[in-house]
C-alpha atoms as one frame of an Amber mdcrd trajectory, in Angstrom:
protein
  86.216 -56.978 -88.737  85.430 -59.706 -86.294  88.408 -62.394 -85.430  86.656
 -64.602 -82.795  84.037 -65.841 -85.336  84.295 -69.493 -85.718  85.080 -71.087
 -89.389  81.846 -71.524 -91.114  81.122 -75.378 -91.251  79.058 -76.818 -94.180
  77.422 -80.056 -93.197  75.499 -82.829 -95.305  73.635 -85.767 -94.346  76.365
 -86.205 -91.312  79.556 -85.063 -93.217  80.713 -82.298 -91.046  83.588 -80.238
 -93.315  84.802 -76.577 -92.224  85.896 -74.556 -94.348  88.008 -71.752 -92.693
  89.066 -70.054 -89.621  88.645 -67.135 -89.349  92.031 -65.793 -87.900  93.585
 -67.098 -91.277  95.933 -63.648 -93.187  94.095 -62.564 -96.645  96.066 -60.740
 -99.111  95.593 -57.382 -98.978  94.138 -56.774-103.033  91.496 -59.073-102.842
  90.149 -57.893 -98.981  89.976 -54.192-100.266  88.266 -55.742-103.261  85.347
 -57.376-101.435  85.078 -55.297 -98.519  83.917 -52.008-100.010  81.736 -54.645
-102.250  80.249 -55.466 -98.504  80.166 -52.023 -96.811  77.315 -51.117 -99.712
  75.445 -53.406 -97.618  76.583 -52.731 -94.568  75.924 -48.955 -94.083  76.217
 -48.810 -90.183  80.345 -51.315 -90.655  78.855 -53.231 -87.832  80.393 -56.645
 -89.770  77.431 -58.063 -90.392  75.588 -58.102 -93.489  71.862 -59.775 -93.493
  71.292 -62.989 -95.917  68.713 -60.918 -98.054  71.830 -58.469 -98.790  73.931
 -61.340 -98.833  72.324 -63.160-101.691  71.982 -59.807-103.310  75.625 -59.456
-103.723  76.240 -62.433-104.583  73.643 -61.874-107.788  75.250 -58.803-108.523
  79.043 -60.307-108.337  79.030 -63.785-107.937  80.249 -64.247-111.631  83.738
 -63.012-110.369  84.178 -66.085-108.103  84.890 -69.711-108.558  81.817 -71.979
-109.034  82.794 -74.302-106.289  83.198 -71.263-103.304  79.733 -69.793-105.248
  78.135 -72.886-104.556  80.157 -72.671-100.824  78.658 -68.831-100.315  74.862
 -69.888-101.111  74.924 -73.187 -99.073  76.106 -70.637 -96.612  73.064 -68.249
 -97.057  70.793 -70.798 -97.383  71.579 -72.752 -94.049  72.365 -69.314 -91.365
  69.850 -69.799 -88.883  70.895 -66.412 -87.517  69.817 -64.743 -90.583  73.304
 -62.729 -90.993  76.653 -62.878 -91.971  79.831 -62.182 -90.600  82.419 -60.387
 -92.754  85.401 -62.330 -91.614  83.812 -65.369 -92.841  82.945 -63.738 -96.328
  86.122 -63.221 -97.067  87.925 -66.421 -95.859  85.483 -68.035 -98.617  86.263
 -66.201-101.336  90.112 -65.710-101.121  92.553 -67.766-103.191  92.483 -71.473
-102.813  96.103 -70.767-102.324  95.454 -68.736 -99.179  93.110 -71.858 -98.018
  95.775 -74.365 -98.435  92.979 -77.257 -99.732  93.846 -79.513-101.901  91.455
 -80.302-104.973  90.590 -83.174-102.652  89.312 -81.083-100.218  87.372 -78.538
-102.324  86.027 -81.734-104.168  84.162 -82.809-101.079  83.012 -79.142-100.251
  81.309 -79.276-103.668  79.621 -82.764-103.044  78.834 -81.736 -99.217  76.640
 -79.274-100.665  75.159 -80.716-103.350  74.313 -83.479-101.764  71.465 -81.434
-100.445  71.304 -80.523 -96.844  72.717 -77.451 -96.317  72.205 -77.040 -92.708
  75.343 -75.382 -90.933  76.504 -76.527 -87.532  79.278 -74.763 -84.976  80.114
 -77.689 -82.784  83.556 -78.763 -82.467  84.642 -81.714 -83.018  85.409 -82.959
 -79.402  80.862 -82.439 -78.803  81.058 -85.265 -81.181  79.127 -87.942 -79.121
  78.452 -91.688 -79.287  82.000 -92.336 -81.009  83.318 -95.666 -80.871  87.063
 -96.655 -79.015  88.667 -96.229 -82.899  86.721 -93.407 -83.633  87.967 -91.531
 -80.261  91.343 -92.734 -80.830  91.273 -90.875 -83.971  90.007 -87.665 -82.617
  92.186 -87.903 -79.933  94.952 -87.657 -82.598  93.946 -85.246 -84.344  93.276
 -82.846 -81.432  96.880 -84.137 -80.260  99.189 -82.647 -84.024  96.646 -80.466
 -85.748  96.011 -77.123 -84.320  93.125 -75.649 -86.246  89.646 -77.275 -86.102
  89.499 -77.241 -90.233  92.039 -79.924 -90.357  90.792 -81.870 -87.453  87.489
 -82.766 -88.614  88.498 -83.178 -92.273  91.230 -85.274 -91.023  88.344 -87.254
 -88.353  85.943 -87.220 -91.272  88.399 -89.208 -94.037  90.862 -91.551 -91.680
  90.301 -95.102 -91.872  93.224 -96.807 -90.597  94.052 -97.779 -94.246  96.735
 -97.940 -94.652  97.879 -98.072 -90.679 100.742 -96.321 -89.299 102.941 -99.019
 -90.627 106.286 -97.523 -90.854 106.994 -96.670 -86.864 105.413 -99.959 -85.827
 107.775-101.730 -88.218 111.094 -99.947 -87.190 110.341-100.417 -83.220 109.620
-104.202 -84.135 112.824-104.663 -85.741 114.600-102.448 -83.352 113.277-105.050
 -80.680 114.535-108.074 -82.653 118.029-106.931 -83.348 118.054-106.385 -79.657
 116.743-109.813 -78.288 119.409-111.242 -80.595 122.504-109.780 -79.398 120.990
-109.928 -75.685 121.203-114.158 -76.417 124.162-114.193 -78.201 126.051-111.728
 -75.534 123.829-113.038 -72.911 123.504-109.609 -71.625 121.010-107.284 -71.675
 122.617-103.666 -69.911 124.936-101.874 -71.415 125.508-104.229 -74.028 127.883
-101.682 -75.201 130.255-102.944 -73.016 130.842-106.834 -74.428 133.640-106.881
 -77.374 131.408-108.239 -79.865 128.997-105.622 -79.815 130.251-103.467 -82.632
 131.458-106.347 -84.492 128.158-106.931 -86.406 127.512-105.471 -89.780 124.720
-102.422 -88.279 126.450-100.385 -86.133 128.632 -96.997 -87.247 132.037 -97.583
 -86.543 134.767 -94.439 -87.741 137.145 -97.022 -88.824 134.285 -98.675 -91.256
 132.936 -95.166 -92.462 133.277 -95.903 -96.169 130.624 -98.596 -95.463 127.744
 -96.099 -96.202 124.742 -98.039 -95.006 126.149 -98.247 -91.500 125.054 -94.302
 -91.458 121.900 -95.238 -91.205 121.655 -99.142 -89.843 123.195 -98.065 -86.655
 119.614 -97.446 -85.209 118.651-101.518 -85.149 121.263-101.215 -82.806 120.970
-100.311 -78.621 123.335 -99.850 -75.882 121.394-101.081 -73.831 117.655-102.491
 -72.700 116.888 -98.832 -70.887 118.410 -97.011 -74.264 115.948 -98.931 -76.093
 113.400 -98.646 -74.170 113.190 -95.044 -73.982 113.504 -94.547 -77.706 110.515
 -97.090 -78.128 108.507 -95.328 -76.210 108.857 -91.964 -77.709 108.954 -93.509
 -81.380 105.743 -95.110 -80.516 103.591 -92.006 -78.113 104.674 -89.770 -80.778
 105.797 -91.052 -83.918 102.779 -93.422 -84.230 100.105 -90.696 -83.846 101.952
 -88.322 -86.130 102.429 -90.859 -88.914  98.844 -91.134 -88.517  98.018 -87.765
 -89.525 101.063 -86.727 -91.646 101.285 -90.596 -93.364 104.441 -92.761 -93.733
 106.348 -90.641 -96.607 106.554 -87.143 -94.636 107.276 -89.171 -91.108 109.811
 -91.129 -92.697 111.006 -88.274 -94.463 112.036 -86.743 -91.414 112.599 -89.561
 -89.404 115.786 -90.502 -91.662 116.449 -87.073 -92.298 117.008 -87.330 -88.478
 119.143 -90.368 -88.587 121.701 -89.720 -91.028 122.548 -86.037 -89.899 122.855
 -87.802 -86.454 125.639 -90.108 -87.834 127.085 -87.295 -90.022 127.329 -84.937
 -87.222 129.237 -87.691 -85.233 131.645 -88.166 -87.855 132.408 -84.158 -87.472
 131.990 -83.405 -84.398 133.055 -86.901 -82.276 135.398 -88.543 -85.057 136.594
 -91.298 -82.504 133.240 -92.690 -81.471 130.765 -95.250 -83.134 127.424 -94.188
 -83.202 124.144 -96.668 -82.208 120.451 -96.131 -81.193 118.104 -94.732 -83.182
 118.119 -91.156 -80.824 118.645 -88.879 -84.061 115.281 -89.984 -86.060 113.407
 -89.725 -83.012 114.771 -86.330 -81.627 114.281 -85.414 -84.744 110.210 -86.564
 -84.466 109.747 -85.363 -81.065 111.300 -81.949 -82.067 109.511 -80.977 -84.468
 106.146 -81.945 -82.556 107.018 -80.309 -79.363 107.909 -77.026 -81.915 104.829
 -77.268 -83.910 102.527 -77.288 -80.269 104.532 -74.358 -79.163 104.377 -72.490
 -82.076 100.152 -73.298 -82.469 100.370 -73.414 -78.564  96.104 -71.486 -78.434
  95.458 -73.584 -81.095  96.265 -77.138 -79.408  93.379 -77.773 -77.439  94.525
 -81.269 -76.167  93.959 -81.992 -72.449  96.666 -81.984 -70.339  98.836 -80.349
 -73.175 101.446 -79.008 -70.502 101.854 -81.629 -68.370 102.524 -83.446 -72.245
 104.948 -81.418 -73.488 106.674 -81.982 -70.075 106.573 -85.830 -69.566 108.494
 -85.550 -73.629 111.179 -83.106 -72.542 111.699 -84.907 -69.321 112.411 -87.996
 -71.339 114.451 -86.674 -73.586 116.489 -84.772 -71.037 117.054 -88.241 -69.087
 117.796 -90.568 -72.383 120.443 -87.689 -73.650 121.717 -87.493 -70.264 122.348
 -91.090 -70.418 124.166 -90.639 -73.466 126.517 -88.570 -72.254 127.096 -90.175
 -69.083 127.901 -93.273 -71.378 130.318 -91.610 -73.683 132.530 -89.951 -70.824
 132.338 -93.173 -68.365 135.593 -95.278 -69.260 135.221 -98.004 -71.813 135.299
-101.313 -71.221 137.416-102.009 -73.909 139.972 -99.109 -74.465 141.209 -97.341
 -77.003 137.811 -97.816 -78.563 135.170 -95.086 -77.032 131.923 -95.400 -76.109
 128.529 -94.421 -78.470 128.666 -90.844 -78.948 125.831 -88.508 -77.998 126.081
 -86.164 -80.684 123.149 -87.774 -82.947 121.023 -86.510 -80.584 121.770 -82.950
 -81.260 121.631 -83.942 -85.117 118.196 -85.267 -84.696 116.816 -82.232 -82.619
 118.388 -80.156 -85.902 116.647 -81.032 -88.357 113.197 -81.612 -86.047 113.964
 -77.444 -85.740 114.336 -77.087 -89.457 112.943 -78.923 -92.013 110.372 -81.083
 -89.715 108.643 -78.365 -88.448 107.848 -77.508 -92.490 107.176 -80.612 -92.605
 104.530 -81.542 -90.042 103.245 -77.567 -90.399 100.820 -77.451 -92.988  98.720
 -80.341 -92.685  97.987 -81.749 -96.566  99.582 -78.688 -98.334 101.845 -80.741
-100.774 105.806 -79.907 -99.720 106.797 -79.041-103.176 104.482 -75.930-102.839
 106.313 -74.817 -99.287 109.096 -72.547-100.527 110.523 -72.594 -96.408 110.863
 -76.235 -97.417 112.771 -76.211-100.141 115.024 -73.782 -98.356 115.727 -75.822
 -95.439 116.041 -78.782 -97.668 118.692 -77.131 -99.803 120.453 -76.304 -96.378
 120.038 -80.018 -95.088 121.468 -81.236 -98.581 124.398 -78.915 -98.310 125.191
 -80.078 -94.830 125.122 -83.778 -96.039 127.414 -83.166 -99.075 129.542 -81.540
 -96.983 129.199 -84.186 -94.245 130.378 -87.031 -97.341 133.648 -84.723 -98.359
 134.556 -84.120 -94.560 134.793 -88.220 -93.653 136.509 -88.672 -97.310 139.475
 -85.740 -96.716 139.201 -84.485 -93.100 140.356 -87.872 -91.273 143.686 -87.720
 -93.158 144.140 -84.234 -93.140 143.973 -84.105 -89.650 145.726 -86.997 -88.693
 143.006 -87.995 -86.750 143.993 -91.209 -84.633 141.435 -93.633 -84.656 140.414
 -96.586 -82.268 141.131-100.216 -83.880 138.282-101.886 -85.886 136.156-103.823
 -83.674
């Protein structure tokens, strides 16, 4: 069996779609099925079958696969300028559909690729592409930057088109930025803005005294401490959340992006029952996470330039904007008994980027209610929250917790 062979491409009139590569786990039935079907013709096992044979066995046993991966196996035979085929490749065509995680989308477009005519296959990655506009390169760039396997990355370059545009990040930084530039004017202050009395007076900010007010568990992240709080969680909402709402689209991004935000305030409300909570650290932990797991975890795979020195610049902001944080929370208030903003969302957001965004972001296009590991981590995440709800209803009383005045 060969394992370096690259995914066999079929490509038609300038649509470029791959269909597999080849390192990708076949169940064990079906290989046993259709290899001793290919060692008839390959009497010497050197892998390699010629197109002659190949076409033969597909005459012989083609009726026992799909139409649309027979039509994928000819275009195949018909277009090999080497005038073999590799085994490995075979058999990535004609396992499951499950095992190739397409959608109907997907296998749609194979069909049409092919009988649209030319049949030609190419092995050129996507990054040979050539002539490419700034958009165009943009979107490559992306692609190469969250998607680890070349299949994805040119089916993903060959159907973006900015429609609709990564709306939902953009929107949240812009109104982030507005709430800001309104209580810099009215506090006329624009560092540690945490400090002024009025700060937590507004209606967006988590407060442990105003708890019951539910939307403030997820509101507090229109709400900075300060102009260098802000502008550290812009920019990693915007290098990273942008590009992976690009790929992934609004509904998984925001998905875990205020999966992020509300364990962050929940896990405050356990874990730092005297502090308010603001900043909008937990949904973008929870982003940047998940990404920086996802790259580790497809590390050969994500072929992005300067993918090391990436990876650091993220942790190194992180590191420096939870540090803050911290410092912040233990440096004596301005205003005492009340604390300052805890830290703890942080750790909330990085959770569930560990968990349930990693699922998430994983398996590019496979639909989530098919991911059993999601439904797992989502029952876990659910759990957490319910228990989160009956902890700030009974625990606060039980314990006797003293609390800081309402601001």
């Amino acid at each position: 069996m060969v394992n370096s062979s690259p995914a066999v491409a079929a490509h038609a009139e300038g649509e470029e779609i791959e269909v597999l590569e080849s390192t990708d786990v076949l169940p064990v039935a079906p290989e046993d099925q259709w290899k001793s079907l290919f060692n008839k013709y390959d009497p010497e096992n050197s892998g390699f079958i010629s197109t002659e044979h190949f076409r033969d066995l597909l005459a012989a046993h083609g009726s026992e696969l799909d139409p649309h991966k027979l039509e994928v196996l000819l275009a195949l035979a018909d277009g090999n300028a080497d005038g073999k085929i590799c085994y490995q490749d075979f058999v990535n065509l004609v396992s499951s559909a499950d095992e190739l995680e397409m959608s109907n989308k997907r296998s749609n477009s194979f069909r049409r690729a092919i009988l649209q005519g030319s049949r030609q296959l190419r092995n050129s990655a996507l990054r040979e592409e050539v002539g490419l506009g700034l958009s165009r390169r943009l979107v490559r760039h992306v692609a190469y930057e969250t998607l680890p396997r070349e299949v994805d990355r040119k089916w993903y370059f060959d159907s973006y088109t900015y429609c609709p545009p990564p709306w939902l990040m953009l929107a949240i930084t812009i109104a982030e930025v507005i709430v800001f530039m309104y209580y810099g004017f009215q506090l006329n202050r624009w560092v540690l803005q945490v400090s002024s009395p009025y700060f937590l007076k507004g209606p967006l900010p988590y407060h442990p005294q105003l708890r019951a007010q539910a939307w403030r568990y997820l509101s507090y992240i229109f709400m900075h401490a300060g102009i260098e709080h802000l502008g550290l969680n812009m920019a990693m909402q915007l290098l990273v959340g942008v590009p992976l709402e690009m790929v992934h689209g609004a509904l998984r991004i925001g998905l875990v992006y205020v999966c992020g935000v509300l364990a962050g305030s929940l896990a405050v409300s356990v874990a730092d029952m005297t502090a308010p909570v603001v900043g909008s650290s937990g949904g973008v932990y929870a982003l940047v996470s998940a990404h920086l797991a996802n790259v580790v975890m497809n590390w050969s795979g994500m072929k992005c330039q300067f993918k090391l020195f990436r990876m650091a610049m993220a942790l190194v902001c992180m590191s420096v904007e939870f540090g803050r944080a911290v410092w912040l929370r233990f440096y004596p208030p301005a205003f005492p008994p009340c604390p300052n903003p805890s830290f703890v969302a942080h750790l909330g957001g990085v959770a569930v980027g560990l968990t349930l965004g990693v699922v998430v972001l994983q398996n590019y296009e496979q639909r989530l209610q098919e991911q059993s590991l999601f439904w797992i981590f989502f029952s876990v995440y659910t759990l957490f929250i319910l228990c989160g709800i009956f902890w700030n209803i009974f625990a606060y009383s039980l314990l006797d917790v003293k609390l800081p005045p309402p601001p």
